[in-house]
C-alpha positions in Angstrom: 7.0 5.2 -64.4 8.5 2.5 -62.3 10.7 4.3 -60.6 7.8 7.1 -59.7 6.3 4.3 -58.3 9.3 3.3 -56.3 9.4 6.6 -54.7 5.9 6.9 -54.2 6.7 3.2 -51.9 9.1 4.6 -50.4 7.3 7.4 -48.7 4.9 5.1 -47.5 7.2 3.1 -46.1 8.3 6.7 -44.4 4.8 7.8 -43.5 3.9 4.4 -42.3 6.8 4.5 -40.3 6.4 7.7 -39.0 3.1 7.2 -37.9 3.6 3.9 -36.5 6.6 5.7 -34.4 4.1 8.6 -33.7 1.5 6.6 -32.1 4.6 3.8 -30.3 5.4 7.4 -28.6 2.3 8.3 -28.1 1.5 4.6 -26.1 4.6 4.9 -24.2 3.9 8.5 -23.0 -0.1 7.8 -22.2 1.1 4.5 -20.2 3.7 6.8 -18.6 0.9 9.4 -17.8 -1.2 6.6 -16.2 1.9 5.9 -13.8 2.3 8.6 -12.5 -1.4 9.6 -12.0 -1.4 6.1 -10.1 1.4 7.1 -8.1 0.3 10.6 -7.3 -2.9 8.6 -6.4 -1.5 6.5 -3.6 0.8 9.1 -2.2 -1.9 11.6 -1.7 -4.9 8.7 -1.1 -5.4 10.1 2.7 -6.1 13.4 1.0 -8.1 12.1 -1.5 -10.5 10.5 0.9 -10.3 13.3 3.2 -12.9 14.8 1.0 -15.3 12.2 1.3 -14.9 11.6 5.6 -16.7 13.4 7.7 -14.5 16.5 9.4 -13.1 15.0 12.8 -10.9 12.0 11.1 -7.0 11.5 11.9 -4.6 9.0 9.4 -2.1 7.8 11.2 0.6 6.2 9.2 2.5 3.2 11.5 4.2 -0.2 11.8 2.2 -3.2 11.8 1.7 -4.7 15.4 1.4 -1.3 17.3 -2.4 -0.4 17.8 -4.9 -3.2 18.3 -8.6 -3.0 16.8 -10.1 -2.7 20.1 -7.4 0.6 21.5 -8.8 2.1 18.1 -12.3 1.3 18.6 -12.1 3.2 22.4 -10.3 5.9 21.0 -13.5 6.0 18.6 -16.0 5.7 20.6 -14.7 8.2 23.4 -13.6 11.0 21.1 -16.1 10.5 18.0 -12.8 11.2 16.0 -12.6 8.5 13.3 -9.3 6.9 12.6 -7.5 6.0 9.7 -4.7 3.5 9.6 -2.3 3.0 7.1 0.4 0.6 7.4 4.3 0.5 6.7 7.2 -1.9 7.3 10.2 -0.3 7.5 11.2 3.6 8.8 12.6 3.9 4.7 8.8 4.0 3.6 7.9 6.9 5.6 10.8 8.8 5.1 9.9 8.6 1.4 6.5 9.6 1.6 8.2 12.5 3.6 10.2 12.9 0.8 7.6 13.2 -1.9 5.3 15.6 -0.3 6.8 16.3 3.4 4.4 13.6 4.6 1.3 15.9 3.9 -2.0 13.8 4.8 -1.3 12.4 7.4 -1.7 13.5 10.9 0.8 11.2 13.1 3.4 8.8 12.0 5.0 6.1 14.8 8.9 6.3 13.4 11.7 4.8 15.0 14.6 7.0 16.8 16.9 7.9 14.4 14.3 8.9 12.0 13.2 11.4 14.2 16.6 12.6 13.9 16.2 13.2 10.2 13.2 14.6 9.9 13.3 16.9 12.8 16.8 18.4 10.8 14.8 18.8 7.6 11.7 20.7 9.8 9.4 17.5 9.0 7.9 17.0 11.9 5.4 19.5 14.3 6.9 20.5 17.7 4.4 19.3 20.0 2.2 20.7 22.7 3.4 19.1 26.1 -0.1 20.3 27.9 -2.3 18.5 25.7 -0.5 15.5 26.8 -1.1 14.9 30.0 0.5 10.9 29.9 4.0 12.8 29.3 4.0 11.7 33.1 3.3 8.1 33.0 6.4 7.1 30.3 9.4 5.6 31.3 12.2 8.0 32.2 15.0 6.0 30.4 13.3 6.6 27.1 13.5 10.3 27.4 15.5 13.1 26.4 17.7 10.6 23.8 20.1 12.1 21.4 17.4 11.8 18.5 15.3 14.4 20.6 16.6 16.5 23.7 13.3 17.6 25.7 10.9 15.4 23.5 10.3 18.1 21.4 9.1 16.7 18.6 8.4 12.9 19.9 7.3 11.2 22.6 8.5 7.3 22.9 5.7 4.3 22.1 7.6 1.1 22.5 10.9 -0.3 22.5 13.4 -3.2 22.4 16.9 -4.2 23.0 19.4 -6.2 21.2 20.7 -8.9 22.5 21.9 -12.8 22.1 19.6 -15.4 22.7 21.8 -18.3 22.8 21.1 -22.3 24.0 22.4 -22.2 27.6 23.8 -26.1 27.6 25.6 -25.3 24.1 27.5 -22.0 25.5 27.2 -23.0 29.2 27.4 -19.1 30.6 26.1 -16.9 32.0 24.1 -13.7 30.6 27.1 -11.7 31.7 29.5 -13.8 30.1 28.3 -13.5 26.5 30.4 -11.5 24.4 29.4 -10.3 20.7 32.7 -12.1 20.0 30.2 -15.5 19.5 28.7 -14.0 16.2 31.5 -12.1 15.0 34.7 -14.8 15.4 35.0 -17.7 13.9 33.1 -20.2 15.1 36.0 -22.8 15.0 38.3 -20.6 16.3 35.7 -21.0 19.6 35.6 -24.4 19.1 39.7 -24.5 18.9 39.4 -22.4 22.5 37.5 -24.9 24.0 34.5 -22.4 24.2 31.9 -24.7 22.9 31.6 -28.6 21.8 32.0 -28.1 18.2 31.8 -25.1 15.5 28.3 -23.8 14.7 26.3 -21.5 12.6 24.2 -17.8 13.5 21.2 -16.1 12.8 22.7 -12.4 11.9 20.5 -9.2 11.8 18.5 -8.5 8.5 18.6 -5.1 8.5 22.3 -3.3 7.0 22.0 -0.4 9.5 22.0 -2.2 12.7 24.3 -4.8 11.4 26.5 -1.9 10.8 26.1 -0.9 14.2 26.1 -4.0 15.8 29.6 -4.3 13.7 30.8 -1.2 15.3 30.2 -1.8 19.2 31.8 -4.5 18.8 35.0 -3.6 17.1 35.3 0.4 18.4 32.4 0.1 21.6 31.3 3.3 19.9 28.7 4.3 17.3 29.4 7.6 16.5 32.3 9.2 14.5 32.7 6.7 12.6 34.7 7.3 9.5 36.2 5.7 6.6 38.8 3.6 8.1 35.9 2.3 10.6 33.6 1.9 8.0 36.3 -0.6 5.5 36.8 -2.5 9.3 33.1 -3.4 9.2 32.8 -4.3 6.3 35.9 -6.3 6.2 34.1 -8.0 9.3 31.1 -8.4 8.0 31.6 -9.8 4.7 34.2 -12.6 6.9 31.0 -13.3 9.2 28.9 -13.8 6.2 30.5 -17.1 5.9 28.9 -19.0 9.1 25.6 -17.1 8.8 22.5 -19.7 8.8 20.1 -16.5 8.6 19.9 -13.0 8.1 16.1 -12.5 10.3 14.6 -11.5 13.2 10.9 -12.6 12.6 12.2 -16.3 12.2 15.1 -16.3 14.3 13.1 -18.6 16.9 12.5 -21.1 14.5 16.5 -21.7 13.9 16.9 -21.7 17.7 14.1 -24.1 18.6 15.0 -26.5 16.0 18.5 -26.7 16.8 19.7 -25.2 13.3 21.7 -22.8 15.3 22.7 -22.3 19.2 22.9 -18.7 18.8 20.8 -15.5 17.0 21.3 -11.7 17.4 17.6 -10.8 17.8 15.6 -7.9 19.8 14.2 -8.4 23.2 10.5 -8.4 22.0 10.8 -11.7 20.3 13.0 -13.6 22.6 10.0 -13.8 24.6 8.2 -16.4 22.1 11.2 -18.3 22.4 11.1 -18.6 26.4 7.3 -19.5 26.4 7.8 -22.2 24.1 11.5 -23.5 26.1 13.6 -22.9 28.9 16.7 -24.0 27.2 17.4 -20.8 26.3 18.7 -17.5 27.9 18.7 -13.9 26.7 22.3 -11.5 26.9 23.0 -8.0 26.6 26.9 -8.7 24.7 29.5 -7.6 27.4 30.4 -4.8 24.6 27.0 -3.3 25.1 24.2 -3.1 22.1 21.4 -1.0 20.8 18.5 0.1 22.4 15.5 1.2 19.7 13.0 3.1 20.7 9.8 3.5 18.3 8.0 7.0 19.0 4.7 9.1 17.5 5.3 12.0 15.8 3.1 14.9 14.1 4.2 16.1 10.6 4.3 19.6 10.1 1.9 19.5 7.1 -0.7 17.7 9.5 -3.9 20.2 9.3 -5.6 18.3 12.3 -3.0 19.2 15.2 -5.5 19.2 17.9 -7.0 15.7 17.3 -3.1 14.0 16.9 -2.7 15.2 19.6 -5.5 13.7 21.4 -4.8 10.5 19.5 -1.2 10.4 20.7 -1.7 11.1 24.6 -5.1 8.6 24.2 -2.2 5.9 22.7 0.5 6.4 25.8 -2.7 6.2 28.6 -2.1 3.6 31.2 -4.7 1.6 30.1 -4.9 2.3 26.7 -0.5 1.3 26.3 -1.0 -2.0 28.5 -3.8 -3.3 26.1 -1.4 -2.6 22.9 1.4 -4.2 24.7 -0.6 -7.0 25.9 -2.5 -7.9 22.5 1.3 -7.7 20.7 3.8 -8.6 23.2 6.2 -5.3 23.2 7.7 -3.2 25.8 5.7 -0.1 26.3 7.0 3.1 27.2 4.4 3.4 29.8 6.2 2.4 33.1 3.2 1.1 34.4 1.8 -0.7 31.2 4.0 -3.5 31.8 2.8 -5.0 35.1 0.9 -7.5 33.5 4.1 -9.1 32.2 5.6 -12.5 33.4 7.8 -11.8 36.3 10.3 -14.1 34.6 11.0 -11.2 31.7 10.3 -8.3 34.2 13.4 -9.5 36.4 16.0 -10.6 33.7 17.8 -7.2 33.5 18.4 -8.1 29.8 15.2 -7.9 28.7 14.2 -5.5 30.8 17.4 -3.5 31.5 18.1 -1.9 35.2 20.0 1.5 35.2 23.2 -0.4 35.1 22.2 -2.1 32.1 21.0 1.2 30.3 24.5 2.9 30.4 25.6 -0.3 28.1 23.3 0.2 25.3 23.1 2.9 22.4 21.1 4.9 19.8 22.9 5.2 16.4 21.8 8.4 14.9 22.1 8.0 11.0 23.5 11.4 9.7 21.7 12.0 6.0 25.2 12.1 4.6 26.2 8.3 5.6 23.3 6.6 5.1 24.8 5.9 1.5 28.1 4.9 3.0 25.9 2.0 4.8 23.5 0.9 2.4 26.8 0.7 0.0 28.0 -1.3 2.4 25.4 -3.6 3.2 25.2 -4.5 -0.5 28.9 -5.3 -0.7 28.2 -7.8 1.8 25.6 -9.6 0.6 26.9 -9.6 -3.4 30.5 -11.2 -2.1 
């Protein structure tokens, strides 16, 4: 009799197990099931509240800093088409939505030149209709026809920048054509040694791995295409060596560094040098003798948009005259509208740096991305910043 009992324990021991492990599954997968409704939630949102706007709405998916409330509200107003922003950081969070679902629900996207690149290869994007966009004319010839996208096919440019050095002029005592991108990439003692400048110092470095990368490369090949494995173990030698006199990897904060004399030098882009001249005229703004890299921001159509004829209305509205100053005003970027900048300071529309002449634009380059390296360089990038 005891030892029926005993059994009869131990399968209650094994049903309560059982069940308890029946139901732990059962948790797991209804928690699981809630995730991945959420996230099929968010990626198709525009979609979802498609349903409940009226019929003349365009969601346009785009970097912070790039349409102002009141260009949005005239768009509005003038067209009765309502729009719908949604708002990314970084070129990586569109290409995933692109990813997922071919960036279905939204009608334009503002991408960044060698996005384009990509997602024209993979059929992404919508080729667009040059006669429905009449302010074709009024953008700045330098920014067309790039590598990313001969004839403008599939883009048309928005805003740019340039990289460049913004360095403390009595610390470096030089010219703008003088600077070399051998001030961020050598030792700063071995400068010091040379007599360059009073005493070694630190740098504020790019943030993000892919134009380090390329940065890396103009610098030690004054070419950013072909690049194989032997260039690719050179950059990363060089960048893991520079790591060592880096104050800050940033662009957003680089002024700060500058202005308060934690470093005499930054790699930064054109559009935020200008803070740093309003605020102080001790410092001056270089395109490296080596040459650097122009970016060029641009609106786009994807090819699962369902409302081509209002994107584009939205995107020749966007690149008007009046409509590009007011964006590049209220923010501070360059516009691709040539006229759109008149308004700026005189100070950054002659400094051939900032706002580079012909000459200048022979010295500065796109870096297409092919799909096939882009592990390569975020590989790379986390080598440097795990040594």
């Amino acid at each position: 009799m005891h030892d029926r009992n005993n059994i009869f324990d131990f399968w209650g021991i094994v049903m309560n197990t059982k069940k308890s492990f029946i139901r732990s599954v059962i948790g797991k997968i209804v928690i699981a099931s809630f995730y991945v409704i959420l996230f099929a939630f968010f990626l198709y949102l525009p979609l979802i509240l498609d349903l409940f706007r009226p019929s003349r709405t365009v969601n346009v998916c785009t970097f912070a800093e790039t349409f102002c409330p009141e260009a949005i509200e005239r768009f509005e107003q003038q067209t009765g088409i309502k729009v719908n922003l949604t708002y990314v950081e970084i070129d990586e969070q569109i290409f995933a939505k692109f990813r997922m679902n071919e960036g279905e629900g939204y009608d334009v996207v503002n991408i960044s030149d060698y996005m384009i690149k990509i997602l024209t290869d993979q059929g992404a994007l919508h080729k667009l209709d040059h006669s429905k966009l009449p302010s074709i004319g009024l953008l700045d010839p330098h920014l067309m026809n790039r590598n990313f996208d001969k004839g403008n096919e599939y883009s048309l440019p928005h805003k740019w920048y340039v990289y460049g050095l913004a360095y403390n002029k009595k610390f470096f005592n030089k010219p703008p054509e003088a600077m070399s991108l051998k001030y961020i990439f050598q030792k700063p003692f071995d400068m010091y040694k040379k007599g360059e400048v009073p005493h070694k110092y630190r740098i504020c470095m790019l943030d993000d791995g892919r134009d380090a990368v390329f940065m890396a490369a103009i610098y030690l090949f004054g070419r950013v295409d072909n690049l194989g494995e032997r260039e690719f173990a050179e950059i990363e030698k060089l960048l893991v060596q520079q790591k060592k006199w880096v104050e800050a990897y940033t662009v957003h904060s680089a002024d700060y560094f500058l202005l308060a004399n934690v470093t005499p030098i930054a790699l930064m882009s054109s559009n935020y040098v200008r803070k740093i001249f309003d605020t102080s005229d001790r410092f001056d703004f270089a395109i490296p003798a080596e040459g650097s890299m122009l970016v060029i921001e641009n609106l786009a159509i994807p090819c699962k948009s369902k409302k081509i004829e209002l994107a584009h209305q939205f995107i020749n509205f966007m690149l008007s005259e009046e409509i590009a100053r007011l964006n590049s005003t209220t923010f501070g970027y360059s516009s691709s509208n040539k006229n759109a900048n008149d308004k700026v300071s005189t100070t950054y529309l002659n400094n051939h740096n900032i706002f580079p002449d012909d000459a200048t634009y022979k010295r500065l380059f796109i870096p297409l991305l092919p799909t096939a390296l882009r592990r390569v360089v975020e590989d790379l990038w986390l080598t440097v910043g795990f040594v």
